[in-house]
C-alpha positions as CSV (number, residue, x, y, z in Angstrom):
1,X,58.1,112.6,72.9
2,X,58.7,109.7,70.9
3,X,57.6,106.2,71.8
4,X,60.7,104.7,72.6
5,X,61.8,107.3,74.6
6,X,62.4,104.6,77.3
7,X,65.1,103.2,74.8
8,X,67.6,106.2,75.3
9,X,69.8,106.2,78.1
10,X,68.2,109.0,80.1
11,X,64.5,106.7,79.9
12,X,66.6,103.9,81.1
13,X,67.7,105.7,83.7
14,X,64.2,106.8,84.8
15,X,62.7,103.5,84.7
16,X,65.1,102.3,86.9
17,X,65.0,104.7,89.5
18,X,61.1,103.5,89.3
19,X,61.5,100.1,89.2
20,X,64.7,99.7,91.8
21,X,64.3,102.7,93.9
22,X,60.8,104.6,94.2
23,X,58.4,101.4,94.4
24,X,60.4,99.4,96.7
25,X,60.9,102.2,99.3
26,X,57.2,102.8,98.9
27,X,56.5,99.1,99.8
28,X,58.7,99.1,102.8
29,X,57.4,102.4,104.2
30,X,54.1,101.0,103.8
31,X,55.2,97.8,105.6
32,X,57.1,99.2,108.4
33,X,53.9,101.1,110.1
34,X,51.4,99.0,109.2
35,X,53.5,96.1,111.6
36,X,51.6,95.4,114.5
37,X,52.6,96.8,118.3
38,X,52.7,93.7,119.6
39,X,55.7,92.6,117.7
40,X,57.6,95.5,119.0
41,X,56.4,94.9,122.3
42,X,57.4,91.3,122.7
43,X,60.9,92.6,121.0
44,X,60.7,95.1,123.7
45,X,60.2,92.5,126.6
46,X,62.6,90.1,125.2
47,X,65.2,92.8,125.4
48,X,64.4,93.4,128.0
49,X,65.1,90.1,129.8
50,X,68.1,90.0,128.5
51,X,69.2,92.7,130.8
52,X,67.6,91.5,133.6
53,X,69.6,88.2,133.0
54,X,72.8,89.5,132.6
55,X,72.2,91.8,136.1
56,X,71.1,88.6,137.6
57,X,74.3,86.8,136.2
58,X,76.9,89.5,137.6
59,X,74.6,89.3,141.2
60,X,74.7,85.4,140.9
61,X,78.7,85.9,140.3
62,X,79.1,88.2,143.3
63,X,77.6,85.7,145.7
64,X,79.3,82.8,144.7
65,X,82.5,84.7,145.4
66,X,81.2,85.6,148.8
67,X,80.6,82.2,149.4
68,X,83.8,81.3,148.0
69,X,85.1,83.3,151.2
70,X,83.0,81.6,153.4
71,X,84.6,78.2,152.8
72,X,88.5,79.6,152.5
73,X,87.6,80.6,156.4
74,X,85.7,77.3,157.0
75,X,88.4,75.5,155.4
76,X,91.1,77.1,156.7
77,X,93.0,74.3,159.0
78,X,95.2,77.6,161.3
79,X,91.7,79.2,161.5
80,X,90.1,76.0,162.9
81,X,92.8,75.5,165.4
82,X,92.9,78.4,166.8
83,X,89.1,78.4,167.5
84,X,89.7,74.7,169.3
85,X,92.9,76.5,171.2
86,X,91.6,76.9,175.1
87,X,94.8,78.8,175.8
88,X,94.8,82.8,176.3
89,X,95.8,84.2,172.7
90,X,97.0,87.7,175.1
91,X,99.2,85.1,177.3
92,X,101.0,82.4,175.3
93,X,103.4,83.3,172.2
94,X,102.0,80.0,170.0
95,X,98.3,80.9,170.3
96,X,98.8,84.9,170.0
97,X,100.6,83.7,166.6
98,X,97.2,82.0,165.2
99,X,95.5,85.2,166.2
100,X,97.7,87.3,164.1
101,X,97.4,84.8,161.5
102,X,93.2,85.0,161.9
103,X,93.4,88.5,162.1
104,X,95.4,88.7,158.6
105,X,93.4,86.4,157.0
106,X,90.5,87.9,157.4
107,X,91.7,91.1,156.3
108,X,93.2,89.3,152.8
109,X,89.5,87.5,152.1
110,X,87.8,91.4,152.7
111,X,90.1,92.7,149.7
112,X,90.5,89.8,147.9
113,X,86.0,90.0,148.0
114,X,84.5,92.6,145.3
115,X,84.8,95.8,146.1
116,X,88.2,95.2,148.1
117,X,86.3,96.7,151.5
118,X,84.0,93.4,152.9
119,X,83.0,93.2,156.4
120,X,84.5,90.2,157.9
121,X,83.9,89.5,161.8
122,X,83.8,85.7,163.0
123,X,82.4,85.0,166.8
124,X,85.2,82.2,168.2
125,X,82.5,81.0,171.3
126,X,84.9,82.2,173.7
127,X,83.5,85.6,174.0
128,X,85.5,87.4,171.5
129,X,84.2,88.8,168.3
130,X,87.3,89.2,166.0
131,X,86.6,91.8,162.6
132,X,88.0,94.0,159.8
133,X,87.3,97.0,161.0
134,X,87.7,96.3,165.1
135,X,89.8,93.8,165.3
136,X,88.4,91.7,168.6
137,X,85.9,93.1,170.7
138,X,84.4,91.3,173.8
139,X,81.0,90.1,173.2
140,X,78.2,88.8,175.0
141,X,77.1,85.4,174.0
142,X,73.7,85.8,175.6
143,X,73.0,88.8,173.8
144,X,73.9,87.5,170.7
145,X,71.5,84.5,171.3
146,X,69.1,87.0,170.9
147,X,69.3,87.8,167.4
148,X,66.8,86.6,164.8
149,X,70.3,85.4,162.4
150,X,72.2,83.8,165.2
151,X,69.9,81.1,166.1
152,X,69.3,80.4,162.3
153,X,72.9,80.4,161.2
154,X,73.2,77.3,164.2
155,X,69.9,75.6,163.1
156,X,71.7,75.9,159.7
157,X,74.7,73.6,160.8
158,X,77.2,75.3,158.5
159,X,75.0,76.1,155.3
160,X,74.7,80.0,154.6
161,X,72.2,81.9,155.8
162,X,71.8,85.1,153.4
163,X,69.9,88.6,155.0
164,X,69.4,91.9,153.0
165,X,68.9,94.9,154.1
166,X,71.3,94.5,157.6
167,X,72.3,97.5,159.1
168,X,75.9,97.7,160.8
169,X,77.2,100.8,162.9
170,X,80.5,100.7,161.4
171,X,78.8,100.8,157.5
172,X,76.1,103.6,158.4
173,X,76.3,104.9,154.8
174,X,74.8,101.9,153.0
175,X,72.8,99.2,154.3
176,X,74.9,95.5,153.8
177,X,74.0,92.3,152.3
178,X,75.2,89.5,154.9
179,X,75.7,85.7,154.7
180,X,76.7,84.0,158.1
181,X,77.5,80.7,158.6
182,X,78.8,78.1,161.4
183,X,81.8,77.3,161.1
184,X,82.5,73.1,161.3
185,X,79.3,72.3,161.9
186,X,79.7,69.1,162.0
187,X,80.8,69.1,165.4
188,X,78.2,69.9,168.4
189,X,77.6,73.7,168.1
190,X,79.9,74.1,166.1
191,X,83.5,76.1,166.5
192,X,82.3,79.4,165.8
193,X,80.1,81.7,163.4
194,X,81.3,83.9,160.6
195,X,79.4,86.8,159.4
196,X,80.8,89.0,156.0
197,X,79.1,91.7,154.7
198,X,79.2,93.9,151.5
199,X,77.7,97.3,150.7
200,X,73.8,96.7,148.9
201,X,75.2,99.0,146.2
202,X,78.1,96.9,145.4
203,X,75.9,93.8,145.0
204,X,72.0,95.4,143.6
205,X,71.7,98.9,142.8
206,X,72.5,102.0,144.6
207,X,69.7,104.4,145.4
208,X,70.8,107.0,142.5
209,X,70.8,104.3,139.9
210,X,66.9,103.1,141.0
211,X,65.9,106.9,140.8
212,X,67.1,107.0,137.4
213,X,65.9,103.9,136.4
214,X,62.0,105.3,138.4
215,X,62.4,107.9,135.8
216,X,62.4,105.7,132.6
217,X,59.7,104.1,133.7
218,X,61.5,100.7,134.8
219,X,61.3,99.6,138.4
220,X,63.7,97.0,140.0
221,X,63.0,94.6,143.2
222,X,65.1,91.7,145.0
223,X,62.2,89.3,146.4
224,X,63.1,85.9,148.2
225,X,62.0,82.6,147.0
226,X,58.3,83.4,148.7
227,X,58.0,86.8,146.4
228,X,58.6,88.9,149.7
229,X,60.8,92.0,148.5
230,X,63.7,92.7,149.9
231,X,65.2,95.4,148.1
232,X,64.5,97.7,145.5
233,X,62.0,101.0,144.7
234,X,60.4,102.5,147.7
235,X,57.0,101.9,145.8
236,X,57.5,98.3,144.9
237,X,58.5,96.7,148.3
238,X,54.8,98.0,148.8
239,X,53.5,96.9,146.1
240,X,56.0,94.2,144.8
241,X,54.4,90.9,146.3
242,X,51.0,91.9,145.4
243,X,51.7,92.5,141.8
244,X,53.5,89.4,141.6
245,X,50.8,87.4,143.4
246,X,48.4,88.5,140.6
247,X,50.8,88.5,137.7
248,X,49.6,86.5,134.1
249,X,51.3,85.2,131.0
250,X,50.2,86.2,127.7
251,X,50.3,83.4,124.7
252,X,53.8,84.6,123.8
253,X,55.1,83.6,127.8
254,X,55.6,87.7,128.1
255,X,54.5,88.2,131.9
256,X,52.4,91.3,132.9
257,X,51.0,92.8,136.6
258,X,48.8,95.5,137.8
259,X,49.6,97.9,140.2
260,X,47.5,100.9,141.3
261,X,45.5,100.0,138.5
262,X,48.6,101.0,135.7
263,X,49.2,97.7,133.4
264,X,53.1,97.1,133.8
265,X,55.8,94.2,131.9
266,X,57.5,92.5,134.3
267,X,60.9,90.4,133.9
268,X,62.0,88.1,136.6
269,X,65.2,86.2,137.2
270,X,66.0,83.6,139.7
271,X,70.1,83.8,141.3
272,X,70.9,79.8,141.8
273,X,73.0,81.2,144.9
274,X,70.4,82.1,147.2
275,X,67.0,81.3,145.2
276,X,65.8,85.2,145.4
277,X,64.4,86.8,142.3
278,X,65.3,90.0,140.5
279,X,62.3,91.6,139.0
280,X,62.0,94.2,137.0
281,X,58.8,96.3,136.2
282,X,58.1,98.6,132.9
283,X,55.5,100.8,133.0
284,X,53.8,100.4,129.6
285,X,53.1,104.1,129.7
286,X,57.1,103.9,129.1
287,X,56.8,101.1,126.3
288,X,55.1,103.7,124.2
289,X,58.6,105.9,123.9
290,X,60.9,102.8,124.1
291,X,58.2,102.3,121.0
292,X,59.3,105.3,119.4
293,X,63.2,104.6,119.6
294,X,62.1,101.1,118.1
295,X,60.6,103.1,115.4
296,X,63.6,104.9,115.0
297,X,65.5,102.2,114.7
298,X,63.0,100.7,111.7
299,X,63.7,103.4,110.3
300,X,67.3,103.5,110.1
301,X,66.9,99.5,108.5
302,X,64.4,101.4,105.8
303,X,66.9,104.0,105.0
304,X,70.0,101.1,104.7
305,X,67.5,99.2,102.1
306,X,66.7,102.5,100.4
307,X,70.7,103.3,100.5
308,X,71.2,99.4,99.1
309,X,68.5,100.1,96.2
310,X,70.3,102.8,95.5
311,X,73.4,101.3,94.9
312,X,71.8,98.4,92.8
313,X,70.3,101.7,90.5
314,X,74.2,102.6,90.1
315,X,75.5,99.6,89.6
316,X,72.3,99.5,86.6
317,X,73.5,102.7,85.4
318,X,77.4,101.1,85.5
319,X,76.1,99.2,82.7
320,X,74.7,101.5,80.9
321,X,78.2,103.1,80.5
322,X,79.7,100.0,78.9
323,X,82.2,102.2,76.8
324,X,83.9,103.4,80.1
325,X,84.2,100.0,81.3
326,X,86.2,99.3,78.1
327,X,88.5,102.2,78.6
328,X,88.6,100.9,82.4
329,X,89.6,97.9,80.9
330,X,92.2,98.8,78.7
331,X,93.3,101.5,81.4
332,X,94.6,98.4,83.3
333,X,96.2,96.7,80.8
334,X,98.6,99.5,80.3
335,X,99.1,99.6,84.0
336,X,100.5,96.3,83.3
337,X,102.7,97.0,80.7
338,X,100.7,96.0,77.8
339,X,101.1,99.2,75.8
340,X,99.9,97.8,72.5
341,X,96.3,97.9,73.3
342,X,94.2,100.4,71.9
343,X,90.6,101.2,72.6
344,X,87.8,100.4,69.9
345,X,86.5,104.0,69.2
346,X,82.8,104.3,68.4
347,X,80.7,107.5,67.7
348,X,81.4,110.8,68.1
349,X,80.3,111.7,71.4
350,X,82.5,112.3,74.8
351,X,83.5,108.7,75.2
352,X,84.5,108.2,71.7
353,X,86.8,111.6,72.3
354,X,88.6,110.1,75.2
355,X,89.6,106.7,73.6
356,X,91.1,108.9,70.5
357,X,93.2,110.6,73.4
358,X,93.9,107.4,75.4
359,X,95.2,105.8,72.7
360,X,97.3,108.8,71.5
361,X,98.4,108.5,75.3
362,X,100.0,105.1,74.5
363,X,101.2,105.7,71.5
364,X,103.3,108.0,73.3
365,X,104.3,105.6,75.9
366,X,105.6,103.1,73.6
367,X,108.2,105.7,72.5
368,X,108.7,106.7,76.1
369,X,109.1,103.0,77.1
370,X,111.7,102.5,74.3
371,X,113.8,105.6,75.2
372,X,114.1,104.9,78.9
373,X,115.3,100.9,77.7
374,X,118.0,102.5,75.8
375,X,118.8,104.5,78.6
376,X,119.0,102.0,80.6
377,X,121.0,99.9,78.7
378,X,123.8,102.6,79.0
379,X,123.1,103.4,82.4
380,X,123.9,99.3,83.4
381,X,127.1,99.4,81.4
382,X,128.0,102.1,83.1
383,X,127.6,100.7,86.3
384,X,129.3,98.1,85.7
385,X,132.1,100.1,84.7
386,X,131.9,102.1,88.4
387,X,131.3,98.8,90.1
388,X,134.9,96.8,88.3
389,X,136.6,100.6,88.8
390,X,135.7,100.0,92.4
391,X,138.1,96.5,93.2
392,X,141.5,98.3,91.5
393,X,142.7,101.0,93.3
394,X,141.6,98.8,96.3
395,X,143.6,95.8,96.1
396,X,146.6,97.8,94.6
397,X,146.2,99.8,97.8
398,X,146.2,96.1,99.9
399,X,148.9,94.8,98.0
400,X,151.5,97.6,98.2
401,X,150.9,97.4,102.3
402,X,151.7,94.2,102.0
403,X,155.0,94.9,100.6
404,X,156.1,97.8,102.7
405,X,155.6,95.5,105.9
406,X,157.9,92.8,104.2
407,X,160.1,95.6,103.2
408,X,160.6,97.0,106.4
409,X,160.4,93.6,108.3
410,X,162.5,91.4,105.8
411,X,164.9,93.6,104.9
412,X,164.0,93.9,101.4
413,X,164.6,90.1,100.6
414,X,161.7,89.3,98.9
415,X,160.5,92.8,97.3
416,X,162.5,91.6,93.7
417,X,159.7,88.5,93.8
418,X,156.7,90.6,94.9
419,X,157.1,93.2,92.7
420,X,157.1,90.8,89.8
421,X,154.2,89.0,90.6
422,X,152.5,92.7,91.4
423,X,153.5,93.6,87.7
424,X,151.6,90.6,86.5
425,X,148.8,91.5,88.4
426,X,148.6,95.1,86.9
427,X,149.0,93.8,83.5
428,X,146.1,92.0,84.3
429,X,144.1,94.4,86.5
430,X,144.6,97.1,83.5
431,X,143.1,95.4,81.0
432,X,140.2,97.5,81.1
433,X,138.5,96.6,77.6
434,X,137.8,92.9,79.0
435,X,134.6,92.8,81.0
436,X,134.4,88.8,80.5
437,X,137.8,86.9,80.6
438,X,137.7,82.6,80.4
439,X,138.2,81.0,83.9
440,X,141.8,80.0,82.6
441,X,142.6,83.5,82.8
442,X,141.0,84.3,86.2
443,X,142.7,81.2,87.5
444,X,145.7,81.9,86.1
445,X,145.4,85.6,88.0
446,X,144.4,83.8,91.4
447,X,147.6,82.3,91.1
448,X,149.9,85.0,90.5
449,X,147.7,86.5,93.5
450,X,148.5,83.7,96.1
451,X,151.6,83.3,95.4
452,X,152.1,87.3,96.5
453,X,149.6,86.1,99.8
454,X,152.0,83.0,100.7
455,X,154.7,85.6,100.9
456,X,153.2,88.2,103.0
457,X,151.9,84.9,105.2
458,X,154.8,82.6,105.1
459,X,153.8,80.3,103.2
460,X,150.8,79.5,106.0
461,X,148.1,79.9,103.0
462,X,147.9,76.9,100.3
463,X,145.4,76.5,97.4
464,X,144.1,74.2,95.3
465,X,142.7,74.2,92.3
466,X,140.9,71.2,90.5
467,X,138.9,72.6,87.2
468,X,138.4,70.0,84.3
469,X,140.4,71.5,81.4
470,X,137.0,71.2,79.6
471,X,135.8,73.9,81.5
472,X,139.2,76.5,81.5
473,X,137.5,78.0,78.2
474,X,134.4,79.3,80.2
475,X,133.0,82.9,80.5
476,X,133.5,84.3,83.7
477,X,133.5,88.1,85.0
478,X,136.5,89.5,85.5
479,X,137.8,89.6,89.1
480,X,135.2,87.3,90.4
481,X,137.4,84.8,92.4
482,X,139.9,87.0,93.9
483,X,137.4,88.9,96.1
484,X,136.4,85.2,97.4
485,X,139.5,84.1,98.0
486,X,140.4,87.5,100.2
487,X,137.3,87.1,102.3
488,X,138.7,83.1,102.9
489,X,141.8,84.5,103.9
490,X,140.1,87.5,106.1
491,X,137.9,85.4,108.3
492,X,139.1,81.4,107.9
493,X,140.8,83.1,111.1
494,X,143.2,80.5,111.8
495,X,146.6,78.9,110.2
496,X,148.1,77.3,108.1
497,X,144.7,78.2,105.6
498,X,143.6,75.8,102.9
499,X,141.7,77.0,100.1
500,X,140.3,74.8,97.3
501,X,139.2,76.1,93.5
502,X,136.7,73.7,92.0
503,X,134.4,73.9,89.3
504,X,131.3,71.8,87.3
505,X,129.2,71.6,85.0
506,X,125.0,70.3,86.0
507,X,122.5,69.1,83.5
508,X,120.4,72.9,83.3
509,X,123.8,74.1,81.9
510,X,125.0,76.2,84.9
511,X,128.7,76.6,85.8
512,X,129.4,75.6,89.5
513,X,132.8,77.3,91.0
514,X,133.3,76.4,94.6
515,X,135.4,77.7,97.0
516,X,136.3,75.9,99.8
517,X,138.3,76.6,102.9
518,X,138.7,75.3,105.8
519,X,138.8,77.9,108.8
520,X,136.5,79.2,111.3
521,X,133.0,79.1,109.4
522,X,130.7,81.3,110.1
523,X,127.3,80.8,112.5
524,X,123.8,80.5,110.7
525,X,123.3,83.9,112.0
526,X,126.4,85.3,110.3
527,X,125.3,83.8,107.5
528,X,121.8,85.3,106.8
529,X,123.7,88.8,108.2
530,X,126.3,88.6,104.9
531,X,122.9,87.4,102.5
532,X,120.9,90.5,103.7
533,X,123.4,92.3,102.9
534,X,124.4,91.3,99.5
535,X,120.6,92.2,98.9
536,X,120.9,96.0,100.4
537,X,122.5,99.1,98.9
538,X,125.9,100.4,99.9
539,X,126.5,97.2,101.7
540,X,130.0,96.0,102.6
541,X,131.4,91.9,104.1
542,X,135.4,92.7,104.0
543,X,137.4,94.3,101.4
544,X,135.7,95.3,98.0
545,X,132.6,93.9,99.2
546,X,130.9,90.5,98.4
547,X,127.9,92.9,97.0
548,X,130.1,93.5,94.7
549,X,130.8,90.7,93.2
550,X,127.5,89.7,93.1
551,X,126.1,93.0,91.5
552,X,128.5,92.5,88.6
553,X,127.8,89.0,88.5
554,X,124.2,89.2,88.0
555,X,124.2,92.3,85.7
556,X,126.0,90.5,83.2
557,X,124.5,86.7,83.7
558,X,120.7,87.9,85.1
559,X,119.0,87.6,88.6
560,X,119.3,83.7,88.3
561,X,122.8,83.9,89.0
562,X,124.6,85.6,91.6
563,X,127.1,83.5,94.7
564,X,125.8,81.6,97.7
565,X,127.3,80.9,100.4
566,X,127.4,77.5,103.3
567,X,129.3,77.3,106.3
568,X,129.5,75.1,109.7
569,X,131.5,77.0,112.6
570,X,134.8,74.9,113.1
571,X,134.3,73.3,109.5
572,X,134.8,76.1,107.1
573,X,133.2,77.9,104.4
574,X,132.1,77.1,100.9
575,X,131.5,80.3,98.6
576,X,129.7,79.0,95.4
577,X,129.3,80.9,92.0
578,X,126.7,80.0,89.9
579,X,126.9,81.5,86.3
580,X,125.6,79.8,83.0
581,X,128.3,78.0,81.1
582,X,129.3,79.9,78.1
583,X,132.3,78.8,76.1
584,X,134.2,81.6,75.3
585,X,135.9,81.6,71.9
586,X,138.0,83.8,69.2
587,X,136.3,86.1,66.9
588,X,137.1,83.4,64.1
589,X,135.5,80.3,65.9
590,X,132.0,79.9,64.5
591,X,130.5,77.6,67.5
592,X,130.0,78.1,70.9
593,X,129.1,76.3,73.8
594,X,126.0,78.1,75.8
């Protein structure tokens, strides 16, 4: 092999799949397991209290809306009043009324509560013990003196008192977490107490999700602000206290616990609400296969770093390929219509063979590019030919209406005049050799034109036309103003109609014609209806279509010119053609005004 193997493309190639792709996937495998457990472990923990905290947080959350209840019911004014009432609710109409009310009320805050099913009961003093699910029951008040909650929800004087596990007959399915409270403790005794209850599963865990969570290794407990446990795993309300009693902190704040002897990570969160805890234990038996899936996850980072060398190797191998990068290059010009460029052929090889046939390629599309412009030269002079054809047989077909309705409603007294002025107009209209005509001539057609209009309309349509002399000489399309003027006439809507023909000249050399009338208007709306659709196929405003017009307008002047159109309801219209000024002049006059 020669010494400067490494100099040819496939030695570059090799070095750098050992410079950019073997030796730095070496050095990260080699860093990856010689990282030390305890990093993973206090990744492990810290993970782990984030899921504690957020359990904690949606716990926390729950209580505060339970104790959001408590104060809508200590609050509540009806509720209060009733409680004071001495009358007999089963008696009088006023007090059964309040105890309808109570009775709704506390059905509302047990749906409104989550889970939409709270136990809601409140003791009134009197007796009576009014719920959700008994409505009111007689009670003894001596018997409840006897319970443990009673006498502290009174030494309380209107603060909650929380309990977990309670057990109600109604709820034998689930055990409840319960918060009573006196209600206006201000006053001596108070005016009642209220007591609302919601399923432990609704608030901790349910007894399926803590066997599943026993399984993994991870052990959850409720304790109370003295570590006592109050819910949680069979084997840590055993346990639970003692393990937190004895509980250390490593240098790196991660707490740990023994219990039976088996070293556990233990995560702890206290709920403002109530100022319990909720700890979680992880066996560290189970660390080693959360390990493992850490591992795992290490190694999907090594295999994106090995999959990001490995793109840096091709984009190194991109530039060994410079010639393709030229024909890339020059690929793009032509895709933007620079077909003279040509690709700088070196060698003999593969590359060199394409650019011979790339530029071959535009070569060929030069002459392509120049046959389909000639084409489409014709093809726009022979639209504009369809699109003038268009306006004939459609105003003749207008016109000669008009004069069979004055025929028939005249008696023939002014057909002699129309038909005169309709001969003019075909003179006109059949001069089919004359694409451009001056604006002398077009006027002098618009004329002829409204004059056969004020017939048909009684002389109820006027028009006015002020155009410097100056300008009469001007290149205009043929039939350009007519169209306007029928569309003024069509939808000024209202009579006597009067239409005004100006024309200027502005400083970027553009001809102004505006016509003005002065009927209806149209609304802004109506407006950007007949502009969308002088910008869409096939689409007609009135007549021959204003689309028209502006089609043959801007394939003769270019996409710069075309009409525009104002208009103020009640005020009128103003149509505006915009066309550059060209000065149109006999074969034999050598100068021109453009």
């Amino acid at each position: 092999m020669p010494k400067s193997w490494f100099v040819s493309l496939r030695g570059k190639i090799i070095v750098s799949l050992i410079l950019f792709i073997i030796v730095p996937v070496v050095v990260i495998v080699y860093r990856f397991y010689s990282s030390t457990q305890s990093i993973l472990e206090n990744q492990l923990y810290q993970s782990n209290q984030t899921a504690v905290e957020r359990k904690a947080a949606s716990m926390n959350d729950l209580l505060a809306s339970v104790l959001r209840g408590s104060n809508w019911i200590v609050n509540d004014i009806e509720i209060s009043k009733f409680l004071r009432d001495n009358t007999n609710w089963t008696e009088e109409y006023e007090s059964y009324y309040n105890y309808t009310l109570l009775l709704n009320k506390l059905d509302n805050i047990s749906q409104i509560l989550p889970g939409g099913s709270a136990y809601v009961a409140l003791y009134d003093f009197r007796g009576y013990t009014h719920s959700t699910w008994a409505h009111t029951t007689k009670t003894d008040y001596a018997t409840l003196r006897q319970e443990q909650w009673f006498d502290r929800t009174i030494q309380l004087q209107g603060l909650p008192n929380w309990m977990v596990p309670v057990r109600l007959p109604e709820a034998a399915d689930e055990p409840l977490l319960v918060m009573t409270r006196l209600l206006n403790g201000y006053r001596q005794n108070g005016d009642g107490t209220m007591w609302i209850g919601l399923p432990v599963g609704t608030f901790f865990y349910s007894d399926a999700e803590l066997e599943e969570q026993a399984s993994q290794g991870i052990y959850m407990m409720l304790a109370d602000g003295n570590g006592k446990p109050l819910l949680g795993d069979a084997g840590m309300l055993q346990h639970g206290d003692a393990a937190l009693a004895d509980s250390r902190v490593d240098a790196r704040g991660n707490v740990h616990a023994a219990i039976g002897g088996e070293p556990y990570m233990v995560n702890s969160v206290t709920l403002p609400v109530t100022g319990w805890s909720l700890v979680q234990f992880v066996d560290q038996r189970e660390f080693a296969s959360q390990l493992s899936r850490e591992r795992n996850k290490s190694t999907l980072w090594v295999l994106f770093w090995f999959s990001l060398f490995a793109v840096a190797f091709i984009g190194l191998t991109f530039q060994f390929t410079r010639p393709i990068k030229r024909l890339v290059k020059s690929m793009n010009l032509v895709g933007k219509g620079e077909l003279q460029t040509e690709v700088t052929i070196r060698g003999r090889d593969e590359m060199a063979m394409l650019g011979r046939n790339f530029n071959k390629m535009t070569k060929r599309l030069q002459e392509l590019v120049t046959h389909l412009s000639e084409e489409q030269m014709h093809k726009q002079k022979a639209q504009f030919q369809a699109l003038q054809a268009q306006i004939n047989p459609h105003f003749l077909l207008n016109t000669m209406n008009s004069i069979k309705w004055m025929a028939i409603l005249s008696g023939a007294k002014h057909v002699s005049d129309m038909l005169t002025k309709l001969g003019k107009l075909l003179n006109y209209t059949m001069r089919q050799q004359e694409e451009i005509v001056t604006l002398r001539d077009e006027l002098n057609y618009l004329q002829v034109y409204m004059a056969l209009q004020e017939i048909r309309y009684h002389d109820r349509i006027s028009i006015a036309i002020n155009v410097p002399d100056d300008l009469m000489d001007a290149e205009i399309v043929k039939f350009t103003l007519q169209p306007i003027i029928e569309n003024s006439i069509i939808h000024g809507k209202q009579f006597p109609l009067r239409i005004a023909v100006d024309a200027r000249r502005d400083k970027n050399g553009m001809l102004h014609i505006d016509v003005q009338d002065d009927g209806e208007g149209m609304s802004e709306e109506t407006i950007r209806f007949v502009s969308e659709q002088m910008n869409q196929p096939h689409a007609k405003f009135s007549g021959i279509g204003m689309r028209n017009v502006n089609d043959r307008i801007q394939l003769t002047f270019g996409a710069s010119s075309g009409i525009r159109i104002r208009s103020t309801e009640g005020q009128g219209t103003l149509v505006t053609v915009i066309i550059p000024y060209r000065r149109k002049v006999a074969p034999d006059d050598p100068v021109a005004d453009r």
